[in-house]
C-alpha positions in Angstrom: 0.0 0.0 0.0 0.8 3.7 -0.2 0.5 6.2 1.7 -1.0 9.5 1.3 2.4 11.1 1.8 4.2 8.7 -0.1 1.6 9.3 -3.2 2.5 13.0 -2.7 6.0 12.8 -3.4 6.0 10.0 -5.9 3.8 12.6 -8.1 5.6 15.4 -7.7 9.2 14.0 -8.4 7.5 12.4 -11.4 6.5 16.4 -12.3 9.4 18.0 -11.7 11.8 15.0 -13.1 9.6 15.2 -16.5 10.3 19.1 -16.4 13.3 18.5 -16.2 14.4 15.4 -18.1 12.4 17.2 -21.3 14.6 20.1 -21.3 18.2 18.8 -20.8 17.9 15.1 -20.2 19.1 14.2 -16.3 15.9 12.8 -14.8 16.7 10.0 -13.3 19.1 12.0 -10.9 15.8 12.6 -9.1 13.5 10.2 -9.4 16.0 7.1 -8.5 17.0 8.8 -5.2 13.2 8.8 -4.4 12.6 5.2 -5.9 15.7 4.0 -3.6 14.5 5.2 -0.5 10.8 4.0 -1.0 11.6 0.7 -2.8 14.1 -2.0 -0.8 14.5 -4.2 -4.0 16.9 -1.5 -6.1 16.4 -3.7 -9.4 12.1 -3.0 -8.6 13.3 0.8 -8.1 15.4 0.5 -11.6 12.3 -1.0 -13.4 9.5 1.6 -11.9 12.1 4.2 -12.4 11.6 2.8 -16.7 8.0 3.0 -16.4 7.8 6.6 -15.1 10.1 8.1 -17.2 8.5 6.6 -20.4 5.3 8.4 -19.5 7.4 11.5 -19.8 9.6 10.7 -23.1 6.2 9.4 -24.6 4.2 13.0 -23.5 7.2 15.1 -24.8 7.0 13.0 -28.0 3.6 13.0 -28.6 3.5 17.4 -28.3 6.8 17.9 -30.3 5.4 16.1 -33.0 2.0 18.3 -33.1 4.0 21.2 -32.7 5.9 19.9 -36.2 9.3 19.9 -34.2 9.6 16.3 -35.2 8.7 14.2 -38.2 7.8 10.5 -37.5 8.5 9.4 -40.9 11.8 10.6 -40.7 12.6 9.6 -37.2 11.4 5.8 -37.6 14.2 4.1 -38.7 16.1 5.8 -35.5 13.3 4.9 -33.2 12.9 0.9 -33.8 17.6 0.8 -33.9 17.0 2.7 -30.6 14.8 0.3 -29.2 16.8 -2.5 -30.6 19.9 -0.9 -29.7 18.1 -0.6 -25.9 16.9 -4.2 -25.6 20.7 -5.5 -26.8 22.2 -3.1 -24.0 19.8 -4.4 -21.4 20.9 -7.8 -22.4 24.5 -7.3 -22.2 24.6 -5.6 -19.0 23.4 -8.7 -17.4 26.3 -10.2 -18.8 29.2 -7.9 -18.5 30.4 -5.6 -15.8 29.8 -2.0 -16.7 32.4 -0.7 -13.9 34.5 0.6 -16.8 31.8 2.8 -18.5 31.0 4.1 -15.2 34.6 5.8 -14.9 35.1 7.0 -18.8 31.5 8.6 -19.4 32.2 11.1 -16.5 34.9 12.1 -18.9 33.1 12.1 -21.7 30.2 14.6 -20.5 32.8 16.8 -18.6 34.1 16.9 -22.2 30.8 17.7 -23.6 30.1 20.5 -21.0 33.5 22.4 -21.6 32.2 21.8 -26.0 29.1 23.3 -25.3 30.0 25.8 -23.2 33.0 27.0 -25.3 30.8 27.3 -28.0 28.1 29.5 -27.8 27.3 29.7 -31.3 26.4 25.4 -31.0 22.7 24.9 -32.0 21.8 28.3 -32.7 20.3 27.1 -36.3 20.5 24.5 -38.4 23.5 23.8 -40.3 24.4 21.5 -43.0 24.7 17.8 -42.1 28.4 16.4 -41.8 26.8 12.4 -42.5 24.1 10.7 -44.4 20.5 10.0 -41.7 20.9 6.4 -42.7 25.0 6.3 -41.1 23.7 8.2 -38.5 20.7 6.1 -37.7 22.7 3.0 -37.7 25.9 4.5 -35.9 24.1 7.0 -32.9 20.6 5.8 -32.8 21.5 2.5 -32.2 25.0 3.0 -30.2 23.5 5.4 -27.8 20.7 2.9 -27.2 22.6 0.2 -26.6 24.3 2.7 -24.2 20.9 4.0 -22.2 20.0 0.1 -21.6 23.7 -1.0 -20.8 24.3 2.0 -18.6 22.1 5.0 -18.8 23.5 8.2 -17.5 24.2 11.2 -20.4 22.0 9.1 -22.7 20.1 12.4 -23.7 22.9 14.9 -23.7 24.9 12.6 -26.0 21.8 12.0 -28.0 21.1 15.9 -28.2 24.8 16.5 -29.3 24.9 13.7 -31.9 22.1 15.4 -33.8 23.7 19.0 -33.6 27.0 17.8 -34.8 25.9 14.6 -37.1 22.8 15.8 -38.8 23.1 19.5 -38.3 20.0 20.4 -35.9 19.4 23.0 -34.3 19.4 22.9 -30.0 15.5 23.2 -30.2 15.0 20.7 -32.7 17.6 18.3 -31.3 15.6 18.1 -28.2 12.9 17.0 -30.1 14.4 14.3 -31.6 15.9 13.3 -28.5 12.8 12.8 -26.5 11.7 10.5 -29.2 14.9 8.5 -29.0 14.2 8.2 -25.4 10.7 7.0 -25.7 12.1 3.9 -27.3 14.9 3.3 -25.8 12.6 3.6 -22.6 10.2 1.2 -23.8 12.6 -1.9 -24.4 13.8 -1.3 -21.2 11.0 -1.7 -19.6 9.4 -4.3 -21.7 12.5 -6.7 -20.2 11.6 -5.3 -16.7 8.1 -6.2 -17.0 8.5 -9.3 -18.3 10.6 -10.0 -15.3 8.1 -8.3 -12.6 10.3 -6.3 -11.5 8.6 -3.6 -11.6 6.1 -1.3 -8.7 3.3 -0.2 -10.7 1.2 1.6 -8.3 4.5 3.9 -7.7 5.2 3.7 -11.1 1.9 5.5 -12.6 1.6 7.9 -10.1 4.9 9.3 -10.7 3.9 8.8 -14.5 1.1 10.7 -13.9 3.4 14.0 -12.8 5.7 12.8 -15.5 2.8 13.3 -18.4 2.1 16.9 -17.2 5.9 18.3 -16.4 7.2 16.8 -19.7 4.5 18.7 -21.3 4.6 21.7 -19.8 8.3 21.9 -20.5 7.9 20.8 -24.6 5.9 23.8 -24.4 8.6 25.7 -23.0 10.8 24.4 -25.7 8.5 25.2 -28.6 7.8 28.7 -27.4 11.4 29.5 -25.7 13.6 28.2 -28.2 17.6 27.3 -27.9 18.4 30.6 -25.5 16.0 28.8 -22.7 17.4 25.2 -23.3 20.9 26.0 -23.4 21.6 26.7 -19.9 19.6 24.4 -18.4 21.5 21.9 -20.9 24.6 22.6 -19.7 23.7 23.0 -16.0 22.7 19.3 -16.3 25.6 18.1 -18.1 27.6 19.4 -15.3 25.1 17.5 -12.3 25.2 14.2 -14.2 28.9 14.4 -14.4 29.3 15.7 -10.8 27.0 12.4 -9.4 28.7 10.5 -11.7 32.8 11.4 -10.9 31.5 10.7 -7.0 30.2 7.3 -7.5 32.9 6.2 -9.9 35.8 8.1 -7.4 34.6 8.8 -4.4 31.8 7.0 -3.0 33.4 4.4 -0.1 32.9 0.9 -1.7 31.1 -1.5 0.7 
């Protein structure tokens, strides 16, 4: 059972985690805290922590597209390798020890925060595309989704970057394409975890309920707002995730 209290909190880290996550990516940093301390079983916390956010990749989704930030015919291809790429990373982290990811991608988004940062000019507009959608499908769409079920942390900010740099998109538009990258990667995740029952789906909708309404009241923000909004709360993100990241790699005492 839960409490009133408990149902509360669960919706409101659902609403401000889909505010959040929409924007810059990084929502897990608060709704797996919550999960942690509510759920005893921390493979239960991972899989509720699937079904939550996927209520806010698929609201995002679903208003980008009718704001024509985001064309499905084009995205498809990049959606199913995502979700395939997902569902092989989700495998393979069952099998192999992802300690060694968990001390180079602190690196890697330090990296991407200094990139960003250094250049101001980065997903202002569009630009011209530097490879072909179909390389990039089968190279990023599918990599990074093997990389958000094998591990998970940075999946959107190296997803948002990927499309500035590889097809030329703007921050605004990125974002976009992001969420829906997410939404699939999301769902083969927790396809696997529901298969498995590991999942609490009580806590689960009711932070999916606060998930719907925050991710769409921030894809609002995005289509109104525009890159000058998204960009610092990008980068302020980045720099969280890596932050978290650098103390549990380093620094966190080992059991």
């Amino acid at each position: 059972m839960i409490e009133g209290w408990q149902t509360a909190v669960l919706f409101l880290t659902g609403l401000t985690a889909g505010f959040v996550d929409t924007l810059a990516g990084g929502g897990g940093l608060i709704t797996l805290p919550v999960l942690l301390n509510l759920c005893p079983n921390p493979v239960i916390a991972l899989g509720t922590n699937k079904l939550q956010s996927t209520f806010g990749s698929t609201s995002a989704t679903f208003h980008f597209a009718r704001a024509g930030m985001l064309n499905y015919r084009e995205v498809r291809r990049a959606w199913l390798l995502a979700f395939l790429g997902s569902l092989c990373g989700t495998f393979l982290v069952q099998h192999f020890n992802p300690g060694l990811l968990k001390h180079i991608v602190p690196v890697l988004l330090f990296a991407v925060a200094i990139f960003v940062w250094v250049r101001p000019q980065l997903g202002e507009q569009d630009i011209h595309p530097r490879i072909s959608r179909a390389k990039f499908d089968f190279v990023f769409a599918f990599g990074i989704g093997l990389y958000d079920g094998f591990l998970g942390p940075g999946t959107g900010t190296f997803l948002a970057l990927a499309f500035m740099l590889g097809l030329g998109f703007n921050l605004t538009r990125a974002t976009a394409n992001t969420k829906a990258l997410n939404w699939a990667s999301n769902i083969a995740s927790l396809l696997l975890f529901l298969l498995a029952q590991k999942v609490w789906l009580a806590a689960g909708l009711i932070m999916g309920a606060g998930q719907w309404i925050g991710a769409r009241a921030a894809s609002r923000m995005v289509v109104t707002r525009g890159t000058k909004f998204i960009r610092p709360v990008f980068l302020t993100v980045v720099v969280l995730i890596t932050l978290k990241m650098i103390y549990q790699a380093y620094l966190q005492p080992r059991p």
